[in-house]
Structure formats: C-alpha cells, structure tokens
CHARMM-style PDB file with segment names, atoms N, HN, CA, C and O in Angstrom:
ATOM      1  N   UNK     1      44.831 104.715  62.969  1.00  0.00      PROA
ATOM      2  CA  UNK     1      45.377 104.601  64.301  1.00  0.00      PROA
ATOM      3  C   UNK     1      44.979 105.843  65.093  1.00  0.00      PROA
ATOM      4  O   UNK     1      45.285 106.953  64.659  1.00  0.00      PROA
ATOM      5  N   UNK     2      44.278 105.695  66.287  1.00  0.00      PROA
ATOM      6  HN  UNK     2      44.029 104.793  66.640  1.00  0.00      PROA
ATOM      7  CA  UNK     2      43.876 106.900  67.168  1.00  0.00      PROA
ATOM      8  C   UNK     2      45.077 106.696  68.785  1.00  0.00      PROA
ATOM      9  O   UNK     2      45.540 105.618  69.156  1.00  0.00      PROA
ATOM     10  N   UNK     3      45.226 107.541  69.207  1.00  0.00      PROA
ATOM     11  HN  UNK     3      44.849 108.417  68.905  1.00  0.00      PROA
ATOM     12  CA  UNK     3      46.499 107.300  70.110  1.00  0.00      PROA
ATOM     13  C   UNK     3      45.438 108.729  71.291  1.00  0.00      PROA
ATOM     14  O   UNK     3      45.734 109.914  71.136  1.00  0.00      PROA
ATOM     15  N   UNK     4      44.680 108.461  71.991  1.00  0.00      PROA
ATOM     16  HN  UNK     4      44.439 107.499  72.117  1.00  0.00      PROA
ATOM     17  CA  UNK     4      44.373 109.301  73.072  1.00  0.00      PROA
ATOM     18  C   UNK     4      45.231 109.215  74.244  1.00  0.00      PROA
ATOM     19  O   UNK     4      45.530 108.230  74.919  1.00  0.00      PROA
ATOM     20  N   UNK     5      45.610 110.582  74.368  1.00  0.00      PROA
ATOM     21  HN  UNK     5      45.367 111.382  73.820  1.00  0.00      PROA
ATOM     22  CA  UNK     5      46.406 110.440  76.233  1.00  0.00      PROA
ATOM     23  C   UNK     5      44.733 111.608  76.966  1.00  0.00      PROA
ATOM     24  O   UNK     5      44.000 112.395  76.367  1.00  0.00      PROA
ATOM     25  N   UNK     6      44.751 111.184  78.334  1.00  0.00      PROA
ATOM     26  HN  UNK     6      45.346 110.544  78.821  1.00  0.00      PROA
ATOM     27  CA  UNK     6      44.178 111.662  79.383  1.00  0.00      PROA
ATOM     28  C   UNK     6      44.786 111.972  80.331  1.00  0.00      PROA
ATOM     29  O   UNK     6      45.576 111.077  80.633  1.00  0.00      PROA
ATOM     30  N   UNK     7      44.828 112.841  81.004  1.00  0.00      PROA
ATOM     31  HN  UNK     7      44.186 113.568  80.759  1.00  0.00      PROA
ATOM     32  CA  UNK     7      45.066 113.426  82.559  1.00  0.00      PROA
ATOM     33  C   UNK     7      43.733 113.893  83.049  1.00  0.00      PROA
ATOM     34  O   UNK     7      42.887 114.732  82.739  1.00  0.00      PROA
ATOM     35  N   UNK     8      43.975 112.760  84.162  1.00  0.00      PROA
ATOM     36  HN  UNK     8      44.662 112.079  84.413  1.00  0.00      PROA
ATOM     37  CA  UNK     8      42.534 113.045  85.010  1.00  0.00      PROA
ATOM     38  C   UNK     8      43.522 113.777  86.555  1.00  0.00      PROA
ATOM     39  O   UNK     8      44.597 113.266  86.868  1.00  0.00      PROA
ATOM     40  N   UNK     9      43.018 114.808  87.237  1.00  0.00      PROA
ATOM     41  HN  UNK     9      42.144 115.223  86.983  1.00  0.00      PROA
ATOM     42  CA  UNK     9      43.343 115.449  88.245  1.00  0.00      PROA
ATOM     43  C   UNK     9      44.320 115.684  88.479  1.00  0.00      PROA
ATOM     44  O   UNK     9      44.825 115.801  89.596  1.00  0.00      PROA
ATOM     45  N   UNK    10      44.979 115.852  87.043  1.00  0.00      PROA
ATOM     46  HN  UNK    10      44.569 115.758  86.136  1.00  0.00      PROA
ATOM     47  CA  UNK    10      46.703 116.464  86.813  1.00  0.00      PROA
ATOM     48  C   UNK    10      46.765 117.753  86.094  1.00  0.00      PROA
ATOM     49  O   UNK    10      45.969 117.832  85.158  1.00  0.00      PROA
ATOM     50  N   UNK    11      47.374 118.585  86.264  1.00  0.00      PROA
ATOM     51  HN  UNK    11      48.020 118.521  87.024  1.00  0.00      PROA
ATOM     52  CA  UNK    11      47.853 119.741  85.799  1.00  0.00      PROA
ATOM     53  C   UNK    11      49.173 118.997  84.644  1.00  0.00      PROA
ATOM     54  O   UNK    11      50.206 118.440  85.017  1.00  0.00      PROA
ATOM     55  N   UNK    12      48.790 119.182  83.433  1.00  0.00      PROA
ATOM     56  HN  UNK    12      47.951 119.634  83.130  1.00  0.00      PROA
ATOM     57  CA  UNK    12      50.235 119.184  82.523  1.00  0.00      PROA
ATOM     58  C   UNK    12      51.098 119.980  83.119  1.00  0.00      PROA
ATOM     59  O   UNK    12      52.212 119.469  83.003  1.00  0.00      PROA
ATOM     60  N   UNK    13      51.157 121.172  83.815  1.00  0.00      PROA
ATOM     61  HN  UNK    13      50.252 121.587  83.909  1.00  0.00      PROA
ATOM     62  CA  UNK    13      52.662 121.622  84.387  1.00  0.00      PROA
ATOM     63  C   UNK    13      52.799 120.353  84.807  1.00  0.00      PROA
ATOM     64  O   UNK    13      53.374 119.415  84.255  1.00  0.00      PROA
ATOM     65  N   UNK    14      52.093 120.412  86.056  1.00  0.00      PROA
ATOM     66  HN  UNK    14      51.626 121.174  86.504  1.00  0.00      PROA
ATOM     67  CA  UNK    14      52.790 119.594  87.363  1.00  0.00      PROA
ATOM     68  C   UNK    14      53.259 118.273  86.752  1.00  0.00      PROA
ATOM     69  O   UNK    14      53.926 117.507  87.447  1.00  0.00      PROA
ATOM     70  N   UNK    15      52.861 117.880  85.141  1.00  0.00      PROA
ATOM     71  HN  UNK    15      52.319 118.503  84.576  1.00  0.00      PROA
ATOM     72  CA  UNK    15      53.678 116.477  85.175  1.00  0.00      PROA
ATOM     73  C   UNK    15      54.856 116.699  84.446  1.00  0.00      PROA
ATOM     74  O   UNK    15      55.411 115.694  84.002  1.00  0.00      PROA
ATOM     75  N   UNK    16      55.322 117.715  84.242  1.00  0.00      PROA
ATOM     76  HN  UNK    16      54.871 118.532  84.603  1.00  0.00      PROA
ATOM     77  CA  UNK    16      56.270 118.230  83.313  1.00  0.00      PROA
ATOM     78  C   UNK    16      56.929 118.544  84.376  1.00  0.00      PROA
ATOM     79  O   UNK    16      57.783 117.658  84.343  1.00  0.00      PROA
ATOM     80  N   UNK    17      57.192 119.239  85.418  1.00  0.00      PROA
ATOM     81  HN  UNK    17      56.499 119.959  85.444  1.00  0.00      PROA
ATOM     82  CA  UNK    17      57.306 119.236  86.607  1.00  0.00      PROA
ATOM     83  C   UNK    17      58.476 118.148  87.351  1.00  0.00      PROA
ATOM     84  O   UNK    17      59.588 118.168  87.878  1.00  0.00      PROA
ATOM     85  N   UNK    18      57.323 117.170  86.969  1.00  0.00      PROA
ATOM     86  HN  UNK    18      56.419 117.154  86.541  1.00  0.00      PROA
ATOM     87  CA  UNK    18      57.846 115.971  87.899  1.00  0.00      PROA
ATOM     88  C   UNK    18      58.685 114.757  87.291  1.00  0.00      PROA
ATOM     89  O   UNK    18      59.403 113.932  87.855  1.00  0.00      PROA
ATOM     90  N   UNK    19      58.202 115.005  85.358  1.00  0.00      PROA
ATOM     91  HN  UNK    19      57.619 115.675  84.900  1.00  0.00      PROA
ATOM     92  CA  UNK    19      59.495 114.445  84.652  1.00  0.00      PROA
ATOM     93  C   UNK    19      60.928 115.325  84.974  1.00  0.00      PROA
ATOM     94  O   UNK    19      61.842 114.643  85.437  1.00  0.00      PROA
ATOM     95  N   UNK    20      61.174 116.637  84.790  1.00  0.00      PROA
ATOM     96  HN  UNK    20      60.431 117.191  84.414  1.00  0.00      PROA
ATOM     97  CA  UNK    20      61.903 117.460  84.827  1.00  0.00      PROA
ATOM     98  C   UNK    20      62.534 117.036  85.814  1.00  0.00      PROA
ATOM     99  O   UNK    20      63.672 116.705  85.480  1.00  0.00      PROA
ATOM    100  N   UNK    21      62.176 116.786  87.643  1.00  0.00      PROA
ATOM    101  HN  UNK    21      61.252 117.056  87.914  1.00  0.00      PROA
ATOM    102  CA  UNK    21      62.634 116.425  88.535  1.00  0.00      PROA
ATOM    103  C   UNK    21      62.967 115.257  88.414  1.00  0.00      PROA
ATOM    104  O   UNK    21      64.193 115.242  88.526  1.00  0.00      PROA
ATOM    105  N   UNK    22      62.600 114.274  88.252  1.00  0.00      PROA
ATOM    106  HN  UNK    22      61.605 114.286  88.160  1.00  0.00      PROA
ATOM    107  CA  UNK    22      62.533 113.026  87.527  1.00  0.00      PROA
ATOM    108  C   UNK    22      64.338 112.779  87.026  1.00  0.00      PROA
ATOM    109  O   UNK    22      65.239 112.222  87.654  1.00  0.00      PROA
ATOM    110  N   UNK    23      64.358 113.402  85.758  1.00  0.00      PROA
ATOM    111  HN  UNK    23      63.626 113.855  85.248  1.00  0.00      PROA
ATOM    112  CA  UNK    23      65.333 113.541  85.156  1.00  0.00      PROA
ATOM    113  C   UNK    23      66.728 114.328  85.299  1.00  0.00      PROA
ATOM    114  O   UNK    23      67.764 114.024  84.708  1.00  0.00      PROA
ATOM    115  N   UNK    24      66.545 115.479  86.266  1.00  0.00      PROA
ATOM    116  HN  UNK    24      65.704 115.725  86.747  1.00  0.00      PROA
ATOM    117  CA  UNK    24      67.261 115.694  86.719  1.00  0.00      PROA
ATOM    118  C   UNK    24      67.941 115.588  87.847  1.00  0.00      PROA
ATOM    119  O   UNK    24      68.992 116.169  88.119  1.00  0.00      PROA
ATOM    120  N   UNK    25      67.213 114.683  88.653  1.00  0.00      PROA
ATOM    121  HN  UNK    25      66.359 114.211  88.432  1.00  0.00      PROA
ATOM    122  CA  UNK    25      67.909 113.139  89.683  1.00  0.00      PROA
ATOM    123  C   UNK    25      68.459 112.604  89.377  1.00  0.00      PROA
ATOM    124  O   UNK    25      69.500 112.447  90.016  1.00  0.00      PROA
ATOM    125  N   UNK    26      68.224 111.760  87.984  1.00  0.00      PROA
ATOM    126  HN  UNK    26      67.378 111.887  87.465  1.00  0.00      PROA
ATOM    127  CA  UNK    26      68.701 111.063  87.115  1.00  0.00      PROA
ATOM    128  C   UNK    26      69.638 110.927  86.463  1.00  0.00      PROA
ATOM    129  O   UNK    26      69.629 110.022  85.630  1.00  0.00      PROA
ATOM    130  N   UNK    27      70.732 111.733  86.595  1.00  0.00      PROA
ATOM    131  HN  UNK    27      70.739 112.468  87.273  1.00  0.00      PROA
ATOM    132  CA  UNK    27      71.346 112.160  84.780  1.00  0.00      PROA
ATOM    133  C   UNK    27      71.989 111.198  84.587  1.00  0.00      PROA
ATOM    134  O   UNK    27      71.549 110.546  83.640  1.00  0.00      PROA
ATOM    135  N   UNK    28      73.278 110.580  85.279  1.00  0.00      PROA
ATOM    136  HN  UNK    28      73.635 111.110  86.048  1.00  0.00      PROA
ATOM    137  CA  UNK    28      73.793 109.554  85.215  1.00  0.00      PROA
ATOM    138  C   UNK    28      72.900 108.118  84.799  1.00  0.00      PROA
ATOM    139  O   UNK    28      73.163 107.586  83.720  1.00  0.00      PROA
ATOM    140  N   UNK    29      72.031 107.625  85.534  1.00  0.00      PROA
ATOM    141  HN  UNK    29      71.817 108.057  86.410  1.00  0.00      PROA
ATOM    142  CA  UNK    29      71.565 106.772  84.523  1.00  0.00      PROA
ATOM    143  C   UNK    29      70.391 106.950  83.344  1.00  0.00      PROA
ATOM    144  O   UNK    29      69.809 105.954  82.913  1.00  0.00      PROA
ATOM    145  N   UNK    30      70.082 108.333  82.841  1.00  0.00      PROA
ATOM    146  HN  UNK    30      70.556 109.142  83.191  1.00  0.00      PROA
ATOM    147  CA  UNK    30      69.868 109.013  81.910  1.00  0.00      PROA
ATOM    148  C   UNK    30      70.658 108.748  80.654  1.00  0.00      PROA
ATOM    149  O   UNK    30      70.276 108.151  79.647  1.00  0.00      PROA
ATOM    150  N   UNK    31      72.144 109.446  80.960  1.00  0.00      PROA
ATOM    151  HN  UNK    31      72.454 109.931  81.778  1.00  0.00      PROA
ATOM    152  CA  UNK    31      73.256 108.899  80.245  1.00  0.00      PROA
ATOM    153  C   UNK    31      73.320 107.947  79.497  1.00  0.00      PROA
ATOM    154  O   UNK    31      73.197 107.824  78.278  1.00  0.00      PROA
ATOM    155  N   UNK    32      73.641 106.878  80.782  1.00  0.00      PROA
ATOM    156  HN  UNK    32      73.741 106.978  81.772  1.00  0.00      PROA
ATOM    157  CA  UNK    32      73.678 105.299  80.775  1.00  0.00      PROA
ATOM    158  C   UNK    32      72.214 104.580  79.935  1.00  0.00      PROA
ATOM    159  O   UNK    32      71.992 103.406  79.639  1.00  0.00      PROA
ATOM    160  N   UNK    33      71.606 105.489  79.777  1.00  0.00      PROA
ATOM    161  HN  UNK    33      71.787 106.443  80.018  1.00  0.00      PROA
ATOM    162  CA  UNK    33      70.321 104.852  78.762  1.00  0.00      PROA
ATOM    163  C   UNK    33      70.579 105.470  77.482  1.00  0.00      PROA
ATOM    164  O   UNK    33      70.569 104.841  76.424  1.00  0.00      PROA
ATOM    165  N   UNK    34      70.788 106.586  77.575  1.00  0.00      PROA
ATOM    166  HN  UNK    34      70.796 107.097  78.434  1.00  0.00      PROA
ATOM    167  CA  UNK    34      71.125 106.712  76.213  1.00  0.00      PROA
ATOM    168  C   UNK    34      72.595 106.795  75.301  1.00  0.00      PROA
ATOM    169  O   UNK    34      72.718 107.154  74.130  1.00  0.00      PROA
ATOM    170  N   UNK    35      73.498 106.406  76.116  1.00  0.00      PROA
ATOM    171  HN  UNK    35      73.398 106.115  77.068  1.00  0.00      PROA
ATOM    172  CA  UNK    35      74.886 105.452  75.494  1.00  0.00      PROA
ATOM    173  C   UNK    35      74.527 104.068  74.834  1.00  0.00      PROA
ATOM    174  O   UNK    35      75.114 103.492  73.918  1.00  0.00      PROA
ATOM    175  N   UNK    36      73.267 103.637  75.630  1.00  0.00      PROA
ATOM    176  HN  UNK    36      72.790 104.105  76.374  1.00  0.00      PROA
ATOM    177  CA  UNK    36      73.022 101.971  75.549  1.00  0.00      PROA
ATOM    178  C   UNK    36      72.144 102.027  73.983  1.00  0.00      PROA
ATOM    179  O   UNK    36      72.345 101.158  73.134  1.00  0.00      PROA
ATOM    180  N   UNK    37      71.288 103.027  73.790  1.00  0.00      PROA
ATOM    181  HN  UNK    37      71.125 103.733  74.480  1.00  0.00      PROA
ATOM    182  CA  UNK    37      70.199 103.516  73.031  1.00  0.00      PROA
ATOM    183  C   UNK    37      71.004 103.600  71.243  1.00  0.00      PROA
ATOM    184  O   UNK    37      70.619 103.100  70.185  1.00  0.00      PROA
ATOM    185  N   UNK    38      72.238 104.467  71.569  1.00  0.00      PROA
ATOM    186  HN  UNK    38      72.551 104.873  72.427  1.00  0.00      PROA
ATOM    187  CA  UNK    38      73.072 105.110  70.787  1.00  0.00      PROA
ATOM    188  C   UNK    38      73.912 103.941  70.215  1.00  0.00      PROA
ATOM    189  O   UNK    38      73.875 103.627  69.025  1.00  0.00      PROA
ATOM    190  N   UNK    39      74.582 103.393  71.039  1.00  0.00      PROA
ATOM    191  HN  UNK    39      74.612 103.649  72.005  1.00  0.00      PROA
ATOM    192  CA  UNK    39      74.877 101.913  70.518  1.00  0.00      PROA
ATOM    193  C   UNK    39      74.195 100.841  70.089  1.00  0.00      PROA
ATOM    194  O   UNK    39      74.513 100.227  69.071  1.00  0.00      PROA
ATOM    195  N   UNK    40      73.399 100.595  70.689  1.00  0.00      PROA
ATOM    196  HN  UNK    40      73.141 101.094  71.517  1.00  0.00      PROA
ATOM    197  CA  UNK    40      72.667  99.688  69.912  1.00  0.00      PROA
ATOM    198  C   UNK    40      71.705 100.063  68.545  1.00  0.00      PROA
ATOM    199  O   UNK    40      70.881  99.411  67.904  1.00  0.00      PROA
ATOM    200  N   UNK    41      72.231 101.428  68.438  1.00  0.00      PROA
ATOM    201  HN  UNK    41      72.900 101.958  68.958  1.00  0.00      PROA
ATOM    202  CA  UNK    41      71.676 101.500  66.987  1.00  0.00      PROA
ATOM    203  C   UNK    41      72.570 101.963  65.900  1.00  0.00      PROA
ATOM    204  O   UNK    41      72.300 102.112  64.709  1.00  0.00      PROA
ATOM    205  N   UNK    42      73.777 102.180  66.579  1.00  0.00      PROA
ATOM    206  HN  UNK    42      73.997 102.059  67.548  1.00  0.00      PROA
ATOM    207  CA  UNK    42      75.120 101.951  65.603  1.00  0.00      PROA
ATOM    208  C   UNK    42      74.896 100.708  65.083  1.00  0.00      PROA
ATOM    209  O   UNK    42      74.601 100.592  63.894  1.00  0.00      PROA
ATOM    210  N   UNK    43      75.037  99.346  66.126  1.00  0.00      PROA
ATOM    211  HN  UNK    43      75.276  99.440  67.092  1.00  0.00      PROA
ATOM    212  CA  UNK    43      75.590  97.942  65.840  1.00  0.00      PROA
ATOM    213  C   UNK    43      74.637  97.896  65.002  1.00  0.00      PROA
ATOM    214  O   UNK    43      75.121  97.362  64.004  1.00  0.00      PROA
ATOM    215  N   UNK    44      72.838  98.304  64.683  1.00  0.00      PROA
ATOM    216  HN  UNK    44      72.445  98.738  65.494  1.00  0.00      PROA
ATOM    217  CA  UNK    44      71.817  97.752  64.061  1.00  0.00      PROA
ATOM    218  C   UNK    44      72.495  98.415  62.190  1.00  0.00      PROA
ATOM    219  O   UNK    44      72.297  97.943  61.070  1.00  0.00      PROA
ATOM    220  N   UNK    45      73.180  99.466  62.578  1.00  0.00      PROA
ATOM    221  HN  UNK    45      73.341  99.850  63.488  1.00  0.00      PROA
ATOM    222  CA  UNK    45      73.180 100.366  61.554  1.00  0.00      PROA
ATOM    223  C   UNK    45      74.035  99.383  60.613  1.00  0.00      PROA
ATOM    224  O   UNK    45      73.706  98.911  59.525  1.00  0.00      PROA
ATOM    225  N   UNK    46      75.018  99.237  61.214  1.00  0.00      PROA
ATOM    226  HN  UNK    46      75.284  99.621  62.098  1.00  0.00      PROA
ATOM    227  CA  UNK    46      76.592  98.245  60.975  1.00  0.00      PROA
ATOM    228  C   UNK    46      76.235  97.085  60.569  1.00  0.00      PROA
ATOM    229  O   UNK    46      76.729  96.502  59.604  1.00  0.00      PROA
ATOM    230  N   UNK    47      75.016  96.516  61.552  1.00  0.00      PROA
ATOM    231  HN  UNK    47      74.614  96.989  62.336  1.00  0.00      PROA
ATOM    232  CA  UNK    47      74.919  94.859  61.079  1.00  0.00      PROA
ATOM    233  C   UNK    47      74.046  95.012  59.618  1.00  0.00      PROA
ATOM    234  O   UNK    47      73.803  93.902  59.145  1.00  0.00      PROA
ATOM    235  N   UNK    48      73.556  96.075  58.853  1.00  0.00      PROA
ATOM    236  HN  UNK    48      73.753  96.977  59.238  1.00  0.00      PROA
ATOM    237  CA  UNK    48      73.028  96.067  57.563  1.00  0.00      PROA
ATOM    238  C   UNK    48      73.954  96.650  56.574  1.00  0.00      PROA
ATOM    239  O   UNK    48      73.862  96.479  55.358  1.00  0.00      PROA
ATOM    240  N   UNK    49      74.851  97.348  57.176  1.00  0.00      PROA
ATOM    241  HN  UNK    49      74.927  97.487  58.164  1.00  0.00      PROA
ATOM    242  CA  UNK    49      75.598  97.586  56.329  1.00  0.00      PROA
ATOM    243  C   UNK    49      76.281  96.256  55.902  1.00  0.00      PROA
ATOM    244  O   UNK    49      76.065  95.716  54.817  1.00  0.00      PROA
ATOM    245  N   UNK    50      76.998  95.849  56.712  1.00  0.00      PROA
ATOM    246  HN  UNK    50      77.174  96.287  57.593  1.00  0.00      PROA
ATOM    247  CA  UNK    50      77.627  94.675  56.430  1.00  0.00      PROA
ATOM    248  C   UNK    50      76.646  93.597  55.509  1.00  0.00      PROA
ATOM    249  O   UNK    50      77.115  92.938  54.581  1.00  0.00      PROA
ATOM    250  N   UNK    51      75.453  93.547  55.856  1.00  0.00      PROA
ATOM    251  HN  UNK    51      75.073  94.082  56.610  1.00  0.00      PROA
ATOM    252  CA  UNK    51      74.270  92.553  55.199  1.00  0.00      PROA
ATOM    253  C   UNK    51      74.254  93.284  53.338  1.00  0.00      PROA
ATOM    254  O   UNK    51      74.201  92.603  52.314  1.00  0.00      PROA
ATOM    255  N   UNK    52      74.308  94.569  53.411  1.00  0.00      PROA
ATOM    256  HN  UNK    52      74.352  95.123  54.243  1.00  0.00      PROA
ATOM    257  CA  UNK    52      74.159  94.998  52.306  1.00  0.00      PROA
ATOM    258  C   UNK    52      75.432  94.682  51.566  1.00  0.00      PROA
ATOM    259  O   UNK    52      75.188  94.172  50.473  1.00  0.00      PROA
ATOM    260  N   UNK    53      76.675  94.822  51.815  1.00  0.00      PROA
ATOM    261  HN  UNK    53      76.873  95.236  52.704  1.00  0.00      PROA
ATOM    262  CA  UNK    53      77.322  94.368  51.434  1.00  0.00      PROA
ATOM    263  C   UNK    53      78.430  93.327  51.190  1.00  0.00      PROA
ATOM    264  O   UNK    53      79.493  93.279  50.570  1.00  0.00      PROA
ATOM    265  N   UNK    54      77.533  92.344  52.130  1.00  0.00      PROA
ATOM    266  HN  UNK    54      76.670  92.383  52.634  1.00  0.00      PROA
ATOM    267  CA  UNK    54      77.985  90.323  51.803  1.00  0.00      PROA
ATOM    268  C   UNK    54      77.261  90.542  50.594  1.00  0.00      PROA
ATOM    269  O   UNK    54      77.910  90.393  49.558  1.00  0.00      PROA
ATOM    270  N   UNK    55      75.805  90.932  50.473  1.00  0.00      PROA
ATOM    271  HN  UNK    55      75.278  91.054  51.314  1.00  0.00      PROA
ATOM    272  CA  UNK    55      74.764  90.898  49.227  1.00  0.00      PROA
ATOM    273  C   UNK    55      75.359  90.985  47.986  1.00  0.00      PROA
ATOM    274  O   UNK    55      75.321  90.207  47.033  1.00  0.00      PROA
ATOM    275  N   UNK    56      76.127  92.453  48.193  1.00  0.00      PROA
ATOM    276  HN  UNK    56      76.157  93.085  48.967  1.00  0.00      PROA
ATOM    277  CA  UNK    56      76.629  92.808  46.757  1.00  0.00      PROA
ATOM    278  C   UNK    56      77.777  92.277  46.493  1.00  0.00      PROA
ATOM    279  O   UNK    56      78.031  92.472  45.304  1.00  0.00      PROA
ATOM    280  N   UNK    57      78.731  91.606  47.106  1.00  0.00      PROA
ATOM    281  HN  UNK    57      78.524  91.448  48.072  1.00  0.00      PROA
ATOM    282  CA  UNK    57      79.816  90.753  47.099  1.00  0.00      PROA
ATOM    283  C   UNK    57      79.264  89.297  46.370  1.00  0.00      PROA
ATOM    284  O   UNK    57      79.744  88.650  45.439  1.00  0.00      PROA
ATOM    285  N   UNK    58      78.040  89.071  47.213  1.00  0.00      PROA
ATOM    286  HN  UNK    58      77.651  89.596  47.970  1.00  0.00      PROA
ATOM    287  CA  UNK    58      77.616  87.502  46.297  1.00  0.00      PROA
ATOM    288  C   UNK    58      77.275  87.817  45.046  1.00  0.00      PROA
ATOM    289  O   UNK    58      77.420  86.927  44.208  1.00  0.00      PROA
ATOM    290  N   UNK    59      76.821  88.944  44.670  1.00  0.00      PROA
ATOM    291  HN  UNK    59      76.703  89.667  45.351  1.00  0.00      PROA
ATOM    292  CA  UNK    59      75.782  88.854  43.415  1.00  0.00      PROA
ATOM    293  C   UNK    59      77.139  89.241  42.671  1.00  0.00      PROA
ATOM    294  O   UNK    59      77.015  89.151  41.449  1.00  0.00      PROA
ATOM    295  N   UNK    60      78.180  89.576  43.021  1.00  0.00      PROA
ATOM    296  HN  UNK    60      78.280  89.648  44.013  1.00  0.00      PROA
ATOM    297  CA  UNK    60      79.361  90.030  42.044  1.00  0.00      PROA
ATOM    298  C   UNK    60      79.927  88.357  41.561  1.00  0.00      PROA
ATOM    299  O   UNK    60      79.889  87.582  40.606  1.00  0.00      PROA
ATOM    300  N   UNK    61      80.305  88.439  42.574  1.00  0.00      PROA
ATOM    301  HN  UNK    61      80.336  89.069  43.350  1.00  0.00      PROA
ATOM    302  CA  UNK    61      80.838  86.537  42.423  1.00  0.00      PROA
ATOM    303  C   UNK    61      80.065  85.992  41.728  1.00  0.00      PROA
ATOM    304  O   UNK    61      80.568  85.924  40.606  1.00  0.00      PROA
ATOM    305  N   UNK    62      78.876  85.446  41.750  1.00  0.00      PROA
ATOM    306  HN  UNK    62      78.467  85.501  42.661  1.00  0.00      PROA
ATOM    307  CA  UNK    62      77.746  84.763  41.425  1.00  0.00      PROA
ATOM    308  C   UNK    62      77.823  85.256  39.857  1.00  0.00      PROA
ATOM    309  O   UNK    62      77.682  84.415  38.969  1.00  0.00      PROA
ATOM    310  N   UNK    63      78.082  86.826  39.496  1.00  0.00      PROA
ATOM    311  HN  UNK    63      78.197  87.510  40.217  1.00  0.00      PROA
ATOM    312  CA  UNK    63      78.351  87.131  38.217  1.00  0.00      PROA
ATOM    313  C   UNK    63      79.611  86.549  37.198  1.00  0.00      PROA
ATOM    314  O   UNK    63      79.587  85.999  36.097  1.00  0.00      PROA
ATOM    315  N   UNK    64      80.734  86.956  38.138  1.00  0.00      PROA
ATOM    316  HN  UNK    64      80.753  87.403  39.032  1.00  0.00      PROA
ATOM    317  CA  UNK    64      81.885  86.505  37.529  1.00  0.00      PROA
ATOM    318  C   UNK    64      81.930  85.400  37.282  1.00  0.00      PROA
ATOM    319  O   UNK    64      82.229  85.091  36.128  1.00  0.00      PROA
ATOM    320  N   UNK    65      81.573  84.068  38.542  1.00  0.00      PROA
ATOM    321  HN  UNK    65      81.331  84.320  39.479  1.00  0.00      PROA
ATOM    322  CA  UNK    65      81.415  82.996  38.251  1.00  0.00      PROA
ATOM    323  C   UNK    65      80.874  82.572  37.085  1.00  0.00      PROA
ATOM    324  O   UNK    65      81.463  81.791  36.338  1.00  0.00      PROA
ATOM    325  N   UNK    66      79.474  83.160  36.798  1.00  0.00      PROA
ATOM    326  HN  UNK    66      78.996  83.795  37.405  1.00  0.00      PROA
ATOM    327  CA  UNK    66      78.734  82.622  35.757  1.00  0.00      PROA
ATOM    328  C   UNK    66      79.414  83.314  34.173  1.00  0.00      PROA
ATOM    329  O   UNK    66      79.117  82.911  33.048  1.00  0.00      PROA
ATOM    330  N   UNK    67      80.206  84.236  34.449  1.00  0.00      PROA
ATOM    331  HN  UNK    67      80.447  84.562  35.363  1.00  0.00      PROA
ATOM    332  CA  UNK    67      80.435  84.914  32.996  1.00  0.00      PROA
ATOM    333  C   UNK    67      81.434  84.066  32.684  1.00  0.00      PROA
ATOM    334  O   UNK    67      81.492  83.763  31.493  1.00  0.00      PROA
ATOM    335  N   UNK    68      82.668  83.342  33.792  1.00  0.00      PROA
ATOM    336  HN  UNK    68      82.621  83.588  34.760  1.00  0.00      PROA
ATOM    337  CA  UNK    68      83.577  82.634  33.164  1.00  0.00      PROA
ATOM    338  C   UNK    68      83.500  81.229  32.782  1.00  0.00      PROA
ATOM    339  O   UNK    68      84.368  80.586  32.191  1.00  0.00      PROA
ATOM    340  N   UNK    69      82.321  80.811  33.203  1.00  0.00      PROA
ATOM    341  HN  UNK    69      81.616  81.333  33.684  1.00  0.00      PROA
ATOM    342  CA  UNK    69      81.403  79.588  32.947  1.00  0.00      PROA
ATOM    343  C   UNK    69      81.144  80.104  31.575  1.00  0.00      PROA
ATOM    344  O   UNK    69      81.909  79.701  30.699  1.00  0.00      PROA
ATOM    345  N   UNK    70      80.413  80.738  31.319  1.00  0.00      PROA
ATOM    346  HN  UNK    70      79.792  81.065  32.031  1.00  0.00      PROA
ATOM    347  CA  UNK    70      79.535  81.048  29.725  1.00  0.00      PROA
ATOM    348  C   UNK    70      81.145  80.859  28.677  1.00  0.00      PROA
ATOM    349  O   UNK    70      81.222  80.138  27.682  1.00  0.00      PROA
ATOM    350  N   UNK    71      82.392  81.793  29.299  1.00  0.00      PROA
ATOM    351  HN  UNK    71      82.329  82.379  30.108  1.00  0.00      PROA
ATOM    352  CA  UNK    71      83.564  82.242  28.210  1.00  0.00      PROA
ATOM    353  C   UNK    71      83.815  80.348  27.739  1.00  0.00      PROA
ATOM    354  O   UNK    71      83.834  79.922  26.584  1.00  0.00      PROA
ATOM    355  N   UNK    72      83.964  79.587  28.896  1.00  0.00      PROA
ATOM    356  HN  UNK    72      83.949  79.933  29.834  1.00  0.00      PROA
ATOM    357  CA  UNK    72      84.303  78.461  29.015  1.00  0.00      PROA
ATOM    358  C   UNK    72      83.641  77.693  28.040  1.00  0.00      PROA
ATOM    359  O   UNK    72      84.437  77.308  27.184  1.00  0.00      PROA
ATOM    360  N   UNK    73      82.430  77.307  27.837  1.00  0.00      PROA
ATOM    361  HN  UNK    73      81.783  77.619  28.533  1.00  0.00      PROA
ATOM    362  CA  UNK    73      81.489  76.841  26.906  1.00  0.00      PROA
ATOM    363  C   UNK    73      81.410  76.883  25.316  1.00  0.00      PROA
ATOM    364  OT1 UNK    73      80.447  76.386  24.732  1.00  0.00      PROA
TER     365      UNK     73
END
C-alpha cells in the first residue's frame, strides 16, 4: 500500500493554519463529533461483548445439556 499526499502552492504552515482556525470556530460541533465518535464505539465495544458472551453461555448449555444426556443413557 503506497498512500502519497501533495501540496501544490501550499505552505504546510498555512494549512495547519487554517485547520487550527478551522477548528477553533468549531469546537462545539467538534465536540458533537466526537461524543458521536466515542459512543458509537462504546455501543460497537458492548455489542461484542455481549456477542462474546451469548457465545459462551451457548457452548456452556450446549455442554450441560449434552453431559446430562450422556449421564441419562
């Protein structure tokens, strides 16, 4: 993977510059992007946790089930 950036008739200050200004216009919906950012990667965090452990809940069951099946036999 090659990833080239160019600036043609830009000064890197001046665009550092103008994010800086940029962003500090901004802050409020700055914020508001990264509350949205922050949460939605809790819920991603949460929705595997939970996935990881329906998983290990079935494979427990799925055990017990089958061990009291075998005692049964």
């Amino acid at each position: 993977m090659k990833i080239e950036i160019k600036f043609e008739g830009e000064n890197v200050q001046q665009i550092f510059e103008e994010i800086k200004k940029f962003l500090e216009g901004n802050k409020e919906e700055i914020k508001r992007l990264i509350r949205f950012i922050a949460n939605e990667t809790i819920d991603a965090l949460e929705d595997k946790k939970i996935l990881d452990r329906g998983a290990e809940l079935y494979i427990k069951i799925n055990r017990a089930i089958n061990w009291k099946y075998r005692q049964e036999k």
